[in-house]
N, C-alpha and C positions, 0 to 999 in steps of 0.2 A: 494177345493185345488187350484184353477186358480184364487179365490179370494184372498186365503192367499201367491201365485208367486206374484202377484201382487201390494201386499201391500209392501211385501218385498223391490220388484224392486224401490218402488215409494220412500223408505227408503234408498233404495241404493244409488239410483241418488239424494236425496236430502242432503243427506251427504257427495257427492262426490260435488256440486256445494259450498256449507258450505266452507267443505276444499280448495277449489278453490278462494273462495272468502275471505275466510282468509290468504292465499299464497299471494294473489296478495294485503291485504292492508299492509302486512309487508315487505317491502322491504329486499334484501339479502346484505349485506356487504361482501360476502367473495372474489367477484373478484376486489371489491374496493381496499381491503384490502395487497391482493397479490402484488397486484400492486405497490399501491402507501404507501403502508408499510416499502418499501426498502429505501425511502428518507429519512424516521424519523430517529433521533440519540439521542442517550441519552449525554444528556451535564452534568460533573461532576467536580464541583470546588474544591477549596483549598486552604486559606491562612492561614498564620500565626497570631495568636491574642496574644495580652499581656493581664493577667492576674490577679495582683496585683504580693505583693511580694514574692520571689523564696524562701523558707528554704534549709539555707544549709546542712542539714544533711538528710538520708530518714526516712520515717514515722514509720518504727520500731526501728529507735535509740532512745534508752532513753531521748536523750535529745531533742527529735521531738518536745513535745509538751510545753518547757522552749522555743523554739525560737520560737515556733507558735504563744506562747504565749507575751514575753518578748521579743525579740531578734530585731534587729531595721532589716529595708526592704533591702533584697540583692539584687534587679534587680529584673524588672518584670519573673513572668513565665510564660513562652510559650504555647501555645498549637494549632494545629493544627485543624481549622475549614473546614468544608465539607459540601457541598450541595450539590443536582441533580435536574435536569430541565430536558427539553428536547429542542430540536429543527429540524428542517429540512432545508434539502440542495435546494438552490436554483438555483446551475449552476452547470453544471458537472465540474468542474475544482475548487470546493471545499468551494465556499462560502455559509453560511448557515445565515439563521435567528432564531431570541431565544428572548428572554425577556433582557432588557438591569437590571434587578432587579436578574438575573439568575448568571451572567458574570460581572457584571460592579464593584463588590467590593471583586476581588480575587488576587491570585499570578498565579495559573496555573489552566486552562483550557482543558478539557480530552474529546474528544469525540471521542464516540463507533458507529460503525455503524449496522446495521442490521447483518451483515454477522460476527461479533465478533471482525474485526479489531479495533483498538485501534490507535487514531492521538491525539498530543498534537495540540492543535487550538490556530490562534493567535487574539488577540480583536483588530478589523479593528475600531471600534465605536459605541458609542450609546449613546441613545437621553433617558434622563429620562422622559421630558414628555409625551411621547409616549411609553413609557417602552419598546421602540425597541432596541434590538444588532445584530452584523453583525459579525461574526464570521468565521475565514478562518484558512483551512487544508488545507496541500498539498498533494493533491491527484489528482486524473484528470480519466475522464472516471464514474464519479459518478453518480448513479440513482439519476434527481430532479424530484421535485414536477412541477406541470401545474399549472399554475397562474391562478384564477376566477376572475369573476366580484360580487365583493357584492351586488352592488345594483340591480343585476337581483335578490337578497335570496329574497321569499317570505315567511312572518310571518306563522309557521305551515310545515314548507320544512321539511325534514331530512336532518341533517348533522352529522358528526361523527368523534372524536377526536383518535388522536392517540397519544402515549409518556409514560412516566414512574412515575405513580404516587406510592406516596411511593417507590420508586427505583424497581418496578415493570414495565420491560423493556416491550416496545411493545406491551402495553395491550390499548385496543381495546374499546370507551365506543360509545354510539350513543343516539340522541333526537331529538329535534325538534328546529327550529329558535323561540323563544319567543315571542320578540320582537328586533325592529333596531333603531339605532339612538339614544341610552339611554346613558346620560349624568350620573359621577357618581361625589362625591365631588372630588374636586380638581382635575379633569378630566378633567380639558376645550378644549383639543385640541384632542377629540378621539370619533367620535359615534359608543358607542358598539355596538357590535351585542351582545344580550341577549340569552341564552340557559337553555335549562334543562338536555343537558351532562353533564354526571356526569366528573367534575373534581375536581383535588384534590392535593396537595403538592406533586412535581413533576413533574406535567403536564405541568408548564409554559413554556411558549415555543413552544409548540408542534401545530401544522398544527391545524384548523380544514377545515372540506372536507364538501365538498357537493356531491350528487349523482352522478355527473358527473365524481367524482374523484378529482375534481378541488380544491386548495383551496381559499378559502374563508376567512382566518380568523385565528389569533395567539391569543392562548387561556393563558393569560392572568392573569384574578383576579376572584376570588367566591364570594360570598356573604354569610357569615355562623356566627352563635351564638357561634359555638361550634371549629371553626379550619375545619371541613370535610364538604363536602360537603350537601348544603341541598336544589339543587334544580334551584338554581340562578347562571349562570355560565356570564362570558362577554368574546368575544375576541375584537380584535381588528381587523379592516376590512385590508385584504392585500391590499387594493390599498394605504389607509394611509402607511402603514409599508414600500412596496415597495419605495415609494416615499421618506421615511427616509432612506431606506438604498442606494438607489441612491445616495442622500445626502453626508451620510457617507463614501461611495465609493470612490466618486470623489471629494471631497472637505475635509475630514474627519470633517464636521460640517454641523450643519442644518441651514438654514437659516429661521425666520417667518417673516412675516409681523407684523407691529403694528401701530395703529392712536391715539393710548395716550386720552381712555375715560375710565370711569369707569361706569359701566353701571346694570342696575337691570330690573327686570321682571316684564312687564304690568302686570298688574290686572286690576280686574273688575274696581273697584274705581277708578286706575288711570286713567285705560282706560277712565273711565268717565266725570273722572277731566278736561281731554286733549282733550275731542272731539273726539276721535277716535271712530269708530263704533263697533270694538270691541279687547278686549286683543290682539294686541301682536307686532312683533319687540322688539327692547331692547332700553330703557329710560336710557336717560344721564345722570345723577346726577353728574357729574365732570368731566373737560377736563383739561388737561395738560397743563401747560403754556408753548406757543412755539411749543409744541410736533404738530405734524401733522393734527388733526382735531382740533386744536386751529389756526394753518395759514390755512387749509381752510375755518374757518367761521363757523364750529361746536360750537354749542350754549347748557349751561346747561338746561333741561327739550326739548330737542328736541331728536323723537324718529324715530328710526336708522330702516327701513323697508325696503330698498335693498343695499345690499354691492356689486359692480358689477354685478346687474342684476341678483343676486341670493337673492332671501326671505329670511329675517330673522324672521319667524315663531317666535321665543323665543329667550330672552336673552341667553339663554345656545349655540346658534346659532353662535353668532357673534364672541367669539372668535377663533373657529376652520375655520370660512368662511375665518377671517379677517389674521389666520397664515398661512392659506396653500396660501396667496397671498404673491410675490414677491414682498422685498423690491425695493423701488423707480418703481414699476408701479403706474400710474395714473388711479384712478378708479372714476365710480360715483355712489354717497350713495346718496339714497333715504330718506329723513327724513320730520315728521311730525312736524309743527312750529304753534302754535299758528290756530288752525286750518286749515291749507291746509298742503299740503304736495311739495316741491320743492326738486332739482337736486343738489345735491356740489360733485364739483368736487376735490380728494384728492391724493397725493404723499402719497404712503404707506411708514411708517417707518419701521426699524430692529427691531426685539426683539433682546434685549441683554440677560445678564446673569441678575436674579432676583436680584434688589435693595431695601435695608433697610431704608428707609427712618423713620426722627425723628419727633418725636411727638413734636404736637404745645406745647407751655407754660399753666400752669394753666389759666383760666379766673378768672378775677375778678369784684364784683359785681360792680354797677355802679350807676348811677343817679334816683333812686328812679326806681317804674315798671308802667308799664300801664297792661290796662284790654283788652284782647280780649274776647270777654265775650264768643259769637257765639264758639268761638274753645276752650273756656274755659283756657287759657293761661292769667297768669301775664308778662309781657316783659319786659325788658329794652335797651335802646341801649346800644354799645359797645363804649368805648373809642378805641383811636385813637393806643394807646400802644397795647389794644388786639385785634383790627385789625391787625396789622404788624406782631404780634407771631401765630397768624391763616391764614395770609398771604392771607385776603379776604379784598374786597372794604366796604364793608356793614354789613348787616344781625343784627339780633338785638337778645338776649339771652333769654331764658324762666327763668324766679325767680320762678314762681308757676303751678303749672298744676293740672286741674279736670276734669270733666264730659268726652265730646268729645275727648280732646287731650290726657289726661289718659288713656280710653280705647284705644286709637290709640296706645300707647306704647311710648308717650314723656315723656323726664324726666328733672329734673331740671338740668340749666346746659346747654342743648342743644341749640345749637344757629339754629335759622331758617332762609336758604341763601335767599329762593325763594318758592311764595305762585303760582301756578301751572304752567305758562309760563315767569312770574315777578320777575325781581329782587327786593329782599326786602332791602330796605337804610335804614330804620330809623322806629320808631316807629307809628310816625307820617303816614308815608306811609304805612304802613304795614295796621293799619287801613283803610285810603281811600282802599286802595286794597281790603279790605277785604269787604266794604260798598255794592262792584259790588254782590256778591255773595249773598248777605240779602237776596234776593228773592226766587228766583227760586234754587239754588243752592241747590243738597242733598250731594253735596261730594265735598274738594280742596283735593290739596295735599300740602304738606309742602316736600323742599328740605332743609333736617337738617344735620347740622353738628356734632356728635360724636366723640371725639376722634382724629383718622388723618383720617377717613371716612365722607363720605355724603349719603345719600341716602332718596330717594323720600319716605315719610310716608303718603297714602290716610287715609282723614279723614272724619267719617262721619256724615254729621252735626246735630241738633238738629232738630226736625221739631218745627215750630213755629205756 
């Protein structure tokens, strides 16, 4: 009997440590919740769209479907478009942040708060590349949100969304930070923070929280096959956001930096081409003429490794370092040249509004080809006319391509500016250039011209 109290007991208590130990690895949201749930608002838009054309009679007149059919176009028809986001308040006296993709192509703006009240909001601004808006009610005395630091989130944290996905007001999801600093396409000025909260059409807009209650972070864009959620969530870090809607506040525009390069991602090859010890910074493949790293002595194949004393780890790097810097401060870029590495010093330029530039003129063939046998390229030079339509000094064009420079992904057509630190003039040269690497060389790179692009193609070369 004292052996079966006993066993019980030892059942007891190990079941009671279990529960305990499971308590304590799931954290509770509900005084999170209480709290900082009163900030969130549901944002609900409304414009007018045109349609094609109006029929003037309705769809049970007989003759509906002689003008549907036959009848010439009486004015667009109308109709009224709707969407819901969310967002939260960031000042008691009624201004809030949302997704500028939420807000930025309506007629009227609705925002609900917590408690059921109902305010038309007015759009103070916002910044598409950042998919930030800034939104103002007049109200005063309103619960905000407490600003976080992101860069304290560690990968594996808990954090947790709040907002109205699918028009499902104040609903509640919670995960973990994934990963931070993830670059997505066409995203160059934002390091997401990556999640596996569940969000979903709705959501955008809406806070995410850290334990602390704090936020962290404006949820944003998903990643999905299907439209719902599957897993891949990104916000966008409040201190980016904040710093747009300051912007927007006080100026109603943002300001970015810019030094007029166009730039691509070390790799192994290139890395190897260029003497670097290993991948990374961001590789120039073409500078502005006049623009700002063109008057300071920014040179094409020289690679970009401190932009005011902050790393550029990766190309994906350089344009978010290089916009959150004020135009006309003087900074100094760290760049690798022909192997060493030296200091320039540079007057940051404005980003403007995105420019359409024209495509150069067709090229046309020329003076017979020569052989680069090693990279496997026929060549020709350029006449002096398709210089001036490509608006370059040199470079000489590919007539044929095989072995090496095929597998590299050249194509006839392509003109080559620069074989890895060298400008290439002439055919002629391009050869002696290419005589240095016979030896020892397993890999150049070629900076080619495409199109209205250039970019650096690592090549690797035959063993002999």
């Amino acid at each position: 009997m004292t052996r079966l109290l006993f066993s019980a007991l030892v059942l007891l208590v190990s079941n009671l440590v279990t529960a305990s130990a499971v308590a304590q690895g799931l954290p509770d949201f509900t005084k999170l919740v209480e709290k900082q749930g009163l900030a969130v608002v549901n944002v609900s838009t409304s414009r007018t769209v045109a349609n094609g054309p109006r029929i003037p009679v309705p769809e049970d007149d007989p003759f509906y479907d002689f003008f549907r059919r036959f009848g010439p176009p009486q004015g667009p028809r109308e109709y009224e478009s709707q969407s819901l986001g969310s967002g939260f308040i960031i000042s008691a006296n009624g201004y809030i942040l949302t997704n500028s993709h939420v807000v930025s192509a309506t007629d009227d703006i609705t925002v609900k708060l917590s408690d059921k009240r109902e305010f038309e909001a007015k759009l103070v601004g916002f910044d598409k590349r950042t998919d930030v808006a800034v939104i103002k009610i007049e109200a005063s005395d309103l619960p905000h949100v407490t600003i976080g630091d992101p860069s304290k989130l560690k990968v594996g944290e808990w954090v947790l969304a709040i907002g109205s996905p699918f028009g499902f007001e104040n609903t509640v999801t919670a995960g973990i930070v994934s990963a931070k600093g993830r670059s997505l396409p066409q995203e160059n000025y934002v390091p997401f923070i990556q999640t596996d909260v569940a969000i979903n059409p709705g959501n955008s807009g809406g806070p995410l929280f850290n334990m602390d209650g704090e936020v962290v972070g404006i949820n944003a864009q998903i990643y999905s096959r299907t439209g719902g959620f599957m897993g891949l969530s990104f916000a966008i870090p409040i201190d980016v956001a904040m710093d747009i809607a300051h912007q927007l506040r006080t100026s109603g525009r943002v300001q970015r930096g810019r030094i007029g390069v166009v730039i691509q991602e070390v790799t192994d090859e290139l890395a190897e081409s260029f003497g670097l010890s290993k991948p990374l910074g961001a590789l120039v493949n073409s500078v502005e003429r006049g623009g700002p790293a063109d008057r300071a002595g920014i040179e094409t194949s020289d690679v970009i490794l401190e932009f005011d004393g902050i790393t550029v780890a990766s190309s994906r790097d350089l344009p978010r370092i290089v916009g959150q810097t004020k135009p006309g401060s003087r900074v100094t870029v760290k760049v690798w040249r022909k192997g060493k590495s030296r200091n320039i010093t540079i007057t940051v330029g404005e980003l403007k509004d995105d420019q359409v530039s024209e495509a150069p003129g067709p090229a046309r063939a020329d003076q017979g080809s020569n052989t680069i046998a090693r990279l496997g390229l026929a060549v020709s030079n350029l006449t002096s006319s398709e210089r001036d339509q490509l608006g370059i000094d040199g470079g000489v064009k590919i007539e044929q391509v095989e072995g090496p420079g095929a597998r590299a992904g050249l194509q006839r057509g392509d003109v080559v500016l620069a074989l890895n630190n060298d400008d290439v003039k002439s055919v002629d040269q391009f050869r002696d250039l290419m005589k240095q690497y016979e030896e020892d060389a397993r890999s150049v790179a070629l900076l080619v011209r495409r199109g209205q692009g250039a970019i650096y193609v690592p090549i690797r070369l035959d063993d002999r």
